[in-house]
N, C-alpha and C positions, 0 to 999 in steps of 0.2 A: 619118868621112865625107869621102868625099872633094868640092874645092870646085869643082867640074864636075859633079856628083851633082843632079841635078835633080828635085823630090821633083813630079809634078804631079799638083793637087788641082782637083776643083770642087765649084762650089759646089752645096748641098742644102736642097732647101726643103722636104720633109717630114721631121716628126720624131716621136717615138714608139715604142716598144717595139721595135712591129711592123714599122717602115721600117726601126729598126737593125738589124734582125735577118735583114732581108732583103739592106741593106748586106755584109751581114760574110759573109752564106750566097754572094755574087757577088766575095768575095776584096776588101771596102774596109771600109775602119774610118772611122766616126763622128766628125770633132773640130768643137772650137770656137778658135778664134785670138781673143784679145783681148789690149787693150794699148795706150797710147799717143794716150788720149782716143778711141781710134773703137770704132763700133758692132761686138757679134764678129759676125765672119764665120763661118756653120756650111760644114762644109765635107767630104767624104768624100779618104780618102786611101787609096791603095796597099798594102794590106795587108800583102803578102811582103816591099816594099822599104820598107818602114816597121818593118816588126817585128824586119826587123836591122840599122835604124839605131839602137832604142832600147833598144837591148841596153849600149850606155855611157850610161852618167851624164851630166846634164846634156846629149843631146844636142840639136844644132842642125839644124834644118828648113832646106835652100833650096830655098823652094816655085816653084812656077808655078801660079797661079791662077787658070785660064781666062785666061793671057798675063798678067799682071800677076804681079811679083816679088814674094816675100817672104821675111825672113828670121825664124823664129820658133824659141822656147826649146821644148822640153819640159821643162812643168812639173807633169802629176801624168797618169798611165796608168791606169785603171782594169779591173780584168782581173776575168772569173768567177772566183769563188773556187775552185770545183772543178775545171775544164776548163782555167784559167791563158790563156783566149783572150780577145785584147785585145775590152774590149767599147767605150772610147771615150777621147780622148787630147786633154786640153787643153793650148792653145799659147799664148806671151806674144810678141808681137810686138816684136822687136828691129831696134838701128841698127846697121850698121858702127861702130864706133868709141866707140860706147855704154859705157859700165861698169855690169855692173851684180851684183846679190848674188848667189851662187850656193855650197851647200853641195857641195865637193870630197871622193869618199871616201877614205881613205885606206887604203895598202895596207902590213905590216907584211910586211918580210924579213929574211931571216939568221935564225939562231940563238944564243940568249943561250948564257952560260957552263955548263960542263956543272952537274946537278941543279941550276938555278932557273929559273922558269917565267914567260912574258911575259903581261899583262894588255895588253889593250885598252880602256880607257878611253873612246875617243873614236871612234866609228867614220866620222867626216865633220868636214871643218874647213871654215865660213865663212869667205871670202874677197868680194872686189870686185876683180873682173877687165874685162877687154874682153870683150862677147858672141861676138868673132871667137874668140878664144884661151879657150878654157876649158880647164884640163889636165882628161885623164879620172881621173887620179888623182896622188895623193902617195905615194912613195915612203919609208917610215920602216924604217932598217936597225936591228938591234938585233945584229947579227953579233958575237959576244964581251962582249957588259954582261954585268955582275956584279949581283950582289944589292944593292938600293939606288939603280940607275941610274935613272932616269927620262926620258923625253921630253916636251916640253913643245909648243904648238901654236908659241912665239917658235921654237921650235927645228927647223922644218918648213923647208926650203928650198921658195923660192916662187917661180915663174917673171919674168920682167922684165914689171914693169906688175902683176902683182897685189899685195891689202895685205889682212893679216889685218883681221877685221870683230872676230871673237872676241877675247876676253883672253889677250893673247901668254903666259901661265901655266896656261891652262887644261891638262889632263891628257892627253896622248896614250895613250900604256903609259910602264909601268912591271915592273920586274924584281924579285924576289925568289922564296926558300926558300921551298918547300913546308911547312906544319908536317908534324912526324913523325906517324902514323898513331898513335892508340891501338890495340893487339892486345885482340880481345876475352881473350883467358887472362889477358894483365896486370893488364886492368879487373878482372877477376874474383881474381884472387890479392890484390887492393891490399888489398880488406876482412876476408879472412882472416887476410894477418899484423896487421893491427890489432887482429883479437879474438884472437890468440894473443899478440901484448903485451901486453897489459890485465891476465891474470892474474899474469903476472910482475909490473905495477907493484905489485899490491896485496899480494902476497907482500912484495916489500923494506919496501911501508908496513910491514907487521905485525910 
């Protein structure tokens, strides 16, 4: 988003099924802003230029709010599970220069060594960052590992000012060989030479 991007909300004082629904039918979505010891503000926002701001992770709000500034996190979207259209979107109120927690997802590129396969492990790595600078994502190359190799969250390069929250050892991905496939005919052949051995051993008994 860019930091000229001005998101502007106001404020709503009915609430209910029935006002959301009439919200969202006039192109605005339904949120709540809290955060920072004050009362949350209910508040309708911009539908279209909202819906492709929260399209990255961890995005940041610069509201206008019937003239009054505000800078807010999105911290959880709630969407119809069938239709996928946003039905309400809560916001945590942030400072300039704030730090605060936020889970980073992370994005796995390159390609391991030829036949062995990458595991993802970890799909998001906690951090404390600036609410200004949040990356939208981490970068993890695996371009040429071998079977065995591993990445780790210590092993994440992290932009200036942020600091792992997680265990610098927790599991990102990891590389390794496929096991070989059992052939169903294999399976099946393994129990017959064993009951065509059998009678051989008893013959050398006798």
């Amino acid at each position: 988003m860019s930091e000229n991007e001005k998101v502007v909300a106001e404020f709503r004082e009915n609430f209910g099924k029935g006002f959301a629904r009439r919200l969202r039918a006039a192109g605005k979505i339904p949120a709540v802003i809290y955060g920072h010891g004050t009362e949350p503000k209910h508040v309708a926002l911009p539908g279209h230029q909202v819906s492709l701001i929260i399209r990255h992770a961890n995005a940041l709000l610069d509201l206008d709010i019937e003239g009054t500034p505000e800078l807010a996190l999105v911290k959880d979207v709630q969407r119809d599970p069938v239709h996928q259209v946003i039905e309400h979107i809560d916001l945590l109120v942030v400072k300039k220069g704030e730090k605060i927690q936020v889970s980073v997802p992370v994005t796995v590129t390159g390609e391991s060594f030829a036949g062995t396969i990458v595991t993802q492990d970890a799909t998001s790595i906690l951090v404390e960052v600036e609410a200004t600078h949040i990356p939208e994502h981490f970068e993890v190359s695996v371009e040429g590992l071998e079977e065995g190799a591993h990445i780790t969250a210590g092993d994440v390069e992290l932009p200036k000012g942020a600091t792992l929250v997680v265990d610098p050892e927790t599991l990102i991905v990891a590389v390794s060989v496929p096991a070989a496939p059992v052939l169903e005919d294999e399976a099946a052949e393994a129990p017959a030479e064993a009951a065509e051995e059998a009678p051989a051993e008893e013959e050398a008994a006798e």
